[in-house]
C-alpha positions, 0 to 999 in steps of 0.5 A: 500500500502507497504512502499517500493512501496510507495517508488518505486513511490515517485522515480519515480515521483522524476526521471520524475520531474528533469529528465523533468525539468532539461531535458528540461533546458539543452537540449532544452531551447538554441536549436539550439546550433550553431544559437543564431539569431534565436533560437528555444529553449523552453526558460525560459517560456518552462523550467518552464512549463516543471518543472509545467508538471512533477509534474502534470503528475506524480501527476496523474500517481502515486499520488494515490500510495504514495501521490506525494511528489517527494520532501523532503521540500514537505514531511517534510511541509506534516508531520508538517502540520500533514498529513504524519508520521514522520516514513516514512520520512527517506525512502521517502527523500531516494527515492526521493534523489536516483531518483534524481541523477538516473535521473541526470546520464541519462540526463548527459549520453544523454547530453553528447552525443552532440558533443562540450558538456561540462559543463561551465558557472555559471549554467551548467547542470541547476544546483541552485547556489547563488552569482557568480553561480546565473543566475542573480548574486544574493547574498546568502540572497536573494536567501535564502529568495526567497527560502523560500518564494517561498516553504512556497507558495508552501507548502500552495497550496499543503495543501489547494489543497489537503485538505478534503474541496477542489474540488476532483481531481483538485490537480495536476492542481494548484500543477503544475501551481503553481510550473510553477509560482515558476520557472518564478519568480525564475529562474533568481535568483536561477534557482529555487529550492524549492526541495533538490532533484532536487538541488543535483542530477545535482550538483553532475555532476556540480563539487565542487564549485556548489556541495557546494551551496547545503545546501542551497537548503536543509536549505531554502526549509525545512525551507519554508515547516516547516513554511507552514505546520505549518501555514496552520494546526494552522491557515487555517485548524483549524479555518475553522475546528472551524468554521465548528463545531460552525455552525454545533452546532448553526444548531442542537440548532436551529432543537431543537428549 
């Protein structure tokens, strides 16, 4: 398969998780708009089931085609982990940045179509933020480290869910589960990120003081996904790979015996 409909992919897969995701936050989590006695919105369990579903349905759907990354952290842990070339990062990030926003412009053209819309608050247009634009007012540290903690997990299901020894076709299951479980533990803090795409396409609609708080959502996700990948091949993946060499040896000494 050709770089370029690798590409195609990882935009589409990345178009269909904020598209979703941040979709589901922004116009179904409040619904009805006008009666907050009883609403009936998806809420915060709604919105990280939603986030848990993308992945997995496009993990189906175009996983075969370019791998799923449909996020930079995510290719950045693959390639520390060894299992993606450094030379396709670049066009990968591109497309998964530029499906981003793609989906980011749809949703801001859908959602503006409600009469009254307007982005206000700390968090409009499920945006991630710390200090004064975290949903629960946290400080920069600790949204830099749930960030981190929470993408080196993920990084580490991705690679053991993936890996040669696990049950075949069962990934996108525990990828999407495992993303669902991220949002429900997060979204209070940060309204979760553990993805540079995902943070700046709805930034860009956000205005300047939430567009500057994207760095953040790029240094912790990157850093987590660095630390994973690097764990998971010189740790988990080399030792069973050491273990499964001594007791393929100990079997040919004892069939020679």
């Amino acid at each position: 398969m050709s770089l370029l409909v690798r590409s195609i992919a990882e935009f589409v897969g990345t178009f269909w998780l904020v598209f979703g995701g941040c979709g589901s936050a922004v116009l179904a989590a409040g619904f009805p708009y006008d009666d907050g006695s009883n609403p009936l919105g998806i809420g915060l369990v709604g919105v990280s089931l939603a986030f848990g579903l993308t992945v997995l349905t496009m993990a189906y759907a175009v996983g075969p085609v370019s791998g799923g990354h449909f996020n930079p952290a995510v290719s950045f842990g693959l390639w520390m982990g060894k299992r993606f070339p450094g030379g396709e990062l670049l066009p990968y990030i591109a497309a998964q940045v530029v499906g981003a926003i793609a989906a980011s412009a749809m949703l801001y053209l859908i959602a503006s179509g409600r009469a009254g819309f307007e982005l206000s608050g700390s968090n409009p247009f499920a945006t991630n933020g710390f200090g004064e634009h975290s949903p629960g007012g946290y400080s920069l540290l600790a949204c830099f480290l749930i960030e981190v903690l929470l993408t080196f997990v993920f990084l580490v299901v991705i690679l053991g869910a993936t890996d040669s020894r696990a049950p075949q076709g069962f990934a996108p299951i525990a990828i999407g589960l495992a993303l669902t479980l991220i949002h429900l533990i997060s979204i209070p803090v940060t309204n979760t990120s553990v993805n540079p795409a995902r943070s700046t396409g709805p930034a860009l609609f956000a205005g300047a003081a939430l567009f500057s708080q994207v760095w953040l959502f790029w240094v912790a996700p990157i850093l987590g996904a660095l630390l994973a990948g690097f764990f998971y091949h010189n740790v988990l993946e080399n030792t069973a790979i050491a273990k499964n060499v001594e007791e393929a040896i100990a079997l040919g000494e004892d069939a020679v015996e």
